[in-house]
C-alpha positions in Angstrom: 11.9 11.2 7.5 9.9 8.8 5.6 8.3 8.9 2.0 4.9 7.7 2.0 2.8 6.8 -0.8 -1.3 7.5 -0.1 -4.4 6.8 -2.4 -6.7 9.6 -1.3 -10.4 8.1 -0.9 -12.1 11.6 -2.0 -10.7 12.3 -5.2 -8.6 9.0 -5.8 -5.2 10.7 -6.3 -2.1 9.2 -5.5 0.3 11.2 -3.8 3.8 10.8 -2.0 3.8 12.6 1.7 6.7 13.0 3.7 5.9 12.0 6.9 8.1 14.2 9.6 6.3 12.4 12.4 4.9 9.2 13.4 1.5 10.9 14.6 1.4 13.4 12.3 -1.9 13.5 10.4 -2.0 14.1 6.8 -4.0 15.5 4.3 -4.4 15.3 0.2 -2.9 18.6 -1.6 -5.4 18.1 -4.0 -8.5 17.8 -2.0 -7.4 18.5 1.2 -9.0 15.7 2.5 -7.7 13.7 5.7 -9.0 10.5 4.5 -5.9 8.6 2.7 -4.9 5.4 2.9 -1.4 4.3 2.6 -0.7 2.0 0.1 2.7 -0.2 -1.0 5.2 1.8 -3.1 6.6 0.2 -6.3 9.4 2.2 -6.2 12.9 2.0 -4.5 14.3 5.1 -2.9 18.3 5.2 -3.1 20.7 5.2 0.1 21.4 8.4 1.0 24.9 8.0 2.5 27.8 7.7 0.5 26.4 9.7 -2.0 26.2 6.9 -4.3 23.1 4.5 -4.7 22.8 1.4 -3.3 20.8 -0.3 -6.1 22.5 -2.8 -7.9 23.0 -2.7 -11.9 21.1 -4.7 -13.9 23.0 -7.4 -15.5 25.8 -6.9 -13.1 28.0 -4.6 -15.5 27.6 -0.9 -16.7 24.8 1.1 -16.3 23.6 -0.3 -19.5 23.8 -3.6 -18.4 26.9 -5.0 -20.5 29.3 -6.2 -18.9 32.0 -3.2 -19.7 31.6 0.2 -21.7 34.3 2.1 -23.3 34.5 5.1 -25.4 30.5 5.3 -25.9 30.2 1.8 -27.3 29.1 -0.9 -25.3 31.0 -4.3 -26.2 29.5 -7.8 -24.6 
């Protein structure tokens, strides 16, 4: 099931609706109006399987980017 991002045209909210269904219609929470368009998410939604994500690190080391962490301190 799909995460969709819509700007709604009534109210201009932007909202993310899971969309269970190709045909199913939606409708803004905050309005509750029908007319939304769907617009280009800047955000990346992990892998699900695995239960790890499938985003690489920045800088290719640690999650803080160095190359390797130990003990709390990062050393380049």
């Amino acid at each position: 099931m799909p995460l969709y991002e819509y700007e709604c045209k009534s109210c201009d909210d932007v909202i993310e609706i899971l969309v269970r269904s190709p045909g199913e219609e939606v409708a803004c929470p905050k309005c509750s109006s029908a007319e939304l368009t769907r617009v280009l998410s800047v955000t990346a939604a992990p892998s699900m399987s695995g239960g790890g994500s499938s985003l690489p690190m920045a800088g290719g080391g640690e999650a803080c980017g160095a190359p390797r962490c130990c003990g709390g301190g990062c050393q380049m």
